[in-house]
C-alpha positions as CSV (number, residue, x, y, z in Angstrom):
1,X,10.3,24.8,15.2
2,X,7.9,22.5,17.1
3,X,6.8,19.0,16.2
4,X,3.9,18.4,13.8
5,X,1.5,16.1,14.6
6,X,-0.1,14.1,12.0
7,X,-1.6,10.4,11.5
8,X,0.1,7.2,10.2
9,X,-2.1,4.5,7.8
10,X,-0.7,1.8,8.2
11,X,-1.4,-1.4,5.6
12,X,-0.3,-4.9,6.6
13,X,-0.8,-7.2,3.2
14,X,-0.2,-10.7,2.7
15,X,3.1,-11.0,0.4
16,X,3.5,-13.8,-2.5
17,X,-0.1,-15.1,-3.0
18,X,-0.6,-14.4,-6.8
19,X,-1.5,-11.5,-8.9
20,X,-4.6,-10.5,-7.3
21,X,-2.8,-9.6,-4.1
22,X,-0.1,-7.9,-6.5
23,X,-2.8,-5.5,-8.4
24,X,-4.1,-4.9,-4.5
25,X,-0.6,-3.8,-3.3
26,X,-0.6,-1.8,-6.5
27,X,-4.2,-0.5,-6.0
28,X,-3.2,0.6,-2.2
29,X,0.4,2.2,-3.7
30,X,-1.0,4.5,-5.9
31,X,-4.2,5.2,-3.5
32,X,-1.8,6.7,-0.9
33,X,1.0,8.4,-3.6
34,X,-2.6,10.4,-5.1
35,X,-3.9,10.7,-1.7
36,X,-1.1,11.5,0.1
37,X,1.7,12.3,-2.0
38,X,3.7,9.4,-1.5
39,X,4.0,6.0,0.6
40,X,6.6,3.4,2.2
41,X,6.5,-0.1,1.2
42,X,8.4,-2.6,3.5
43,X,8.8,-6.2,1.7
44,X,9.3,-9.7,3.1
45,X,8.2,-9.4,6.9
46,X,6.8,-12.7,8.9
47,X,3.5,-12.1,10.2
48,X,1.9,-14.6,12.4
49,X,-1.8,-15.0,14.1
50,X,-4.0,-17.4,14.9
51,X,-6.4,-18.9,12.4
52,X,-10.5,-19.4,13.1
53,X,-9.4,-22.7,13.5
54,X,-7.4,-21.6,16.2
55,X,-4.4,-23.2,14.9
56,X,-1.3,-20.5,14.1
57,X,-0.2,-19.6,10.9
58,X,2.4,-17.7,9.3
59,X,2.6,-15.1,6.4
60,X,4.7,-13.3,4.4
61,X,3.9,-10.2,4.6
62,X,4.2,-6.6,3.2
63,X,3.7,-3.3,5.4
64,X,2.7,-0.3,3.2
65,X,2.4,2.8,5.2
66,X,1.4,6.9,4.4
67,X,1.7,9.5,6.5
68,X,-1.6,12.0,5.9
69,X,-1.0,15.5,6.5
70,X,-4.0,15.3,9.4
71,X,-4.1,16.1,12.9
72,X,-5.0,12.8,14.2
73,X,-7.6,13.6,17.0
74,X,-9.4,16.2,15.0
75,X,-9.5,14.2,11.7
76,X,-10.4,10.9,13.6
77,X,-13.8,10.1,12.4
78,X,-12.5,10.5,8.5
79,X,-9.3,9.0,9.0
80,X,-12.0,5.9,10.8
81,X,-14.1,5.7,8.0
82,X,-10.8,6.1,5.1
83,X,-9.8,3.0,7.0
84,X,-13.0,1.1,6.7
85,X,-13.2,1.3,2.8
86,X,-9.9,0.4,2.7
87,X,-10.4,-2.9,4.4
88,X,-13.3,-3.6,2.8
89,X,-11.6,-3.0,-0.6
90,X,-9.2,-5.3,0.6
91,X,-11.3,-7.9,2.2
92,X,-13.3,-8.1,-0.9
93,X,-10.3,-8.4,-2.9
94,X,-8.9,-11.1,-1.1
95,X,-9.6,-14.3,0.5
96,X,-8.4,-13.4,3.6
97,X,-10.3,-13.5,7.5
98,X,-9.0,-10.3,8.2
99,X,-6.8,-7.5,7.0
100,X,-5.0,-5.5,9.3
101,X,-5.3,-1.7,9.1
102,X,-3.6,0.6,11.5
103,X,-3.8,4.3,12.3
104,X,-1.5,6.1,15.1
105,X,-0.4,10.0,15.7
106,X,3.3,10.5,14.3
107,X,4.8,13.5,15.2
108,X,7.3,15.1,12.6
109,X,10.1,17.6,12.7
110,X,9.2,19.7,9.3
């Protein structure tokens, strides 16, 4: 049976920074188990980056991750603006510069 191609939303969270980030990793969960029927969450990861002050940092970080059941090329302009709200949600959430949102093909042996 050939390979299934489908697209990957990846979420990259800041882990351990109080209950708001909590009820946003909570939020994001049950987003993509209603959404998508189910998610992967991957605690306890070291993220680092540099800061706006330029200086680097380092976070704790959780990756939460969905596969959708859409073809990535021909979905990409839904899957592109799915992402945006999501990062806004989270930016507005949060006091963070950035959040990091990711989106890649998968291919799956069904």
């Amino acid at each position: 049976m050939p390979l299934s191609k489908r697209a990957r939303i990846e979420i990259y969270l800041p882990d351990g920074k109080g209950a708001r980030y909590r009820r946003l990793q909570a939020a994001f969960e049950n987003e993509f188990l209603h959404t998508f029927g189910g998610c992967t969450l991957i605690k306890d990861t070291k993220g680092l980056y540099k800061g706006s002050d330029r200086k680097i940092d380092a976070d704790r970080i959780s990756l939460l991750y969905s596969d959708t059941p859409f073809d990535f090329d021909k979905n990409f302009a839904v899957l592109s603006k799915y992402t945006d709200s999501l990062r806004k949600a989270a930016l507005e959430a949060t006091e963070e510069e950035s959040i990091l949102i990711v989106v890649h093909e998968i291919y799956h042996s069904l």
